[in-house]
C-alpha positions as a printed Julia matrix, in Angstrom:
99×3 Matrix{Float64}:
 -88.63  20.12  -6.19
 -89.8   22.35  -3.59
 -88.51  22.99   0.14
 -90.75  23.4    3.35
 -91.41  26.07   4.83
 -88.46  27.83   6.97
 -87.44  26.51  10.32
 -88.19  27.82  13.52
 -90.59  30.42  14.49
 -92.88  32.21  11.65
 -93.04  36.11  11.88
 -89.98  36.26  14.77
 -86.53  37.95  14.3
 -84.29  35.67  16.16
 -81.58  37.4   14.58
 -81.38  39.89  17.4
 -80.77  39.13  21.03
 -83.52  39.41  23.92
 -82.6   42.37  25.76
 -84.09  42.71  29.99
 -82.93  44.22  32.44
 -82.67  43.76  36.47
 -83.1   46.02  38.55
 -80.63  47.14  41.56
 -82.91  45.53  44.01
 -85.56  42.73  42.33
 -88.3   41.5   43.5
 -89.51  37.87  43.66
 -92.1   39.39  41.35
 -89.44  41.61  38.94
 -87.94  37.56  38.88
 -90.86  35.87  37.47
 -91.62  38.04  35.19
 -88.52  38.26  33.15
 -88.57  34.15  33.7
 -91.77  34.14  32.11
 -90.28  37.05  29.22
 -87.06  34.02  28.84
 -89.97  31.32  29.01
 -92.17  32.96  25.69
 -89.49  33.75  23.47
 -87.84  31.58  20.94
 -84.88  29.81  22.11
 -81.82  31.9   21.05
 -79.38  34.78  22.53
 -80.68  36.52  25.42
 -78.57  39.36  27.18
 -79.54  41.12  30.5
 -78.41  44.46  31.7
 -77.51  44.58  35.34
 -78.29  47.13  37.62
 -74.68  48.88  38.25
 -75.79  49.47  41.97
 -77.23  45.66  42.58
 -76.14  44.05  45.25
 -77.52  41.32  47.82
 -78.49  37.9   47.74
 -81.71  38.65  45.76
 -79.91  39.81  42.94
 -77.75  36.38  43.28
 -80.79  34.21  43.38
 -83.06  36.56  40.33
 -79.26  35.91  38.02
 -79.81  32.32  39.04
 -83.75  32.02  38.51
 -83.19  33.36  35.18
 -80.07  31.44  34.13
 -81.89  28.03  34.78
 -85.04  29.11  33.4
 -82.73  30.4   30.23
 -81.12  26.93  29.88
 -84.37  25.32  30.37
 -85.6   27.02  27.11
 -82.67  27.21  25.09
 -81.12  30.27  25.9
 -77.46  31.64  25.76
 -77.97  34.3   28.56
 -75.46  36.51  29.54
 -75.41  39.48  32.27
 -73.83  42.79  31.82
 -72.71  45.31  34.29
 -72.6   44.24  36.84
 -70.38  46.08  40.16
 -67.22  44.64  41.47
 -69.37  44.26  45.1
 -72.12  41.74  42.89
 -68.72  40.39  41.14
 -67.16  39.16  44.46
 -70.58  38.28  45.88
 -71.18  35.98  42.81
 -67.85  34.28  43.34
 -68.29  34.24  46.96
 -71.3   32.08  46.59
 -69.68  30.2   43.89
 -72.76  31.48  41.16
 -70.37  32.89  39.01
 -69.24  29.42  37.98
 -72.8   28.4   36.86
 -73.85  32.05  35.33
């Protein structure tokens, strides 16, 4: 008796996370580009470095873009580094709760 082939994607490591990174201060453009990077991988575990200097609300709303466009595709994302400033911005706006 003989299996099928292996699931999920052929010739992809999905054993290793999706590394990105935002920058300090993104642009709507930065944004949709690592949305689109989230969009074209394989669903699995995607990590993104923060910008220790980011502040503002466009770093709220690029952390937001890319967590619904990460659950959208099967992603666990999760962000690293970021300040205590972005911390207590996230939590004032109530984002941390969703991120």
């Amino acid at each position: 008796m003989s299996s099928g082939p292996p699931a999920g994607h052929q010739g992809v490591d999905t054993s290793r996370p999706l590394l990105m990174t935002l920058p300090a201060r993104p642009t709507r453009e930065e944004a949709a580009r690592l949305c689109a990077t989230l969009a074209a991988a394989p669903p699995g575990e995607a990590r993104c470095q923060v910008a220790a200097e980011a502040y503002g609300l466009g770093v709220v709303d690029a952390m937001a873009r890319l967590a619904l466009e990460a659950r959208r595709h099967g992603h666990r994302l999760t962000f690293h580094g970021a300040g205590p400033d972005l911390t207590a911005l996230l939590r004032l706006t109530a984002v941390d709760q969703v991120l």
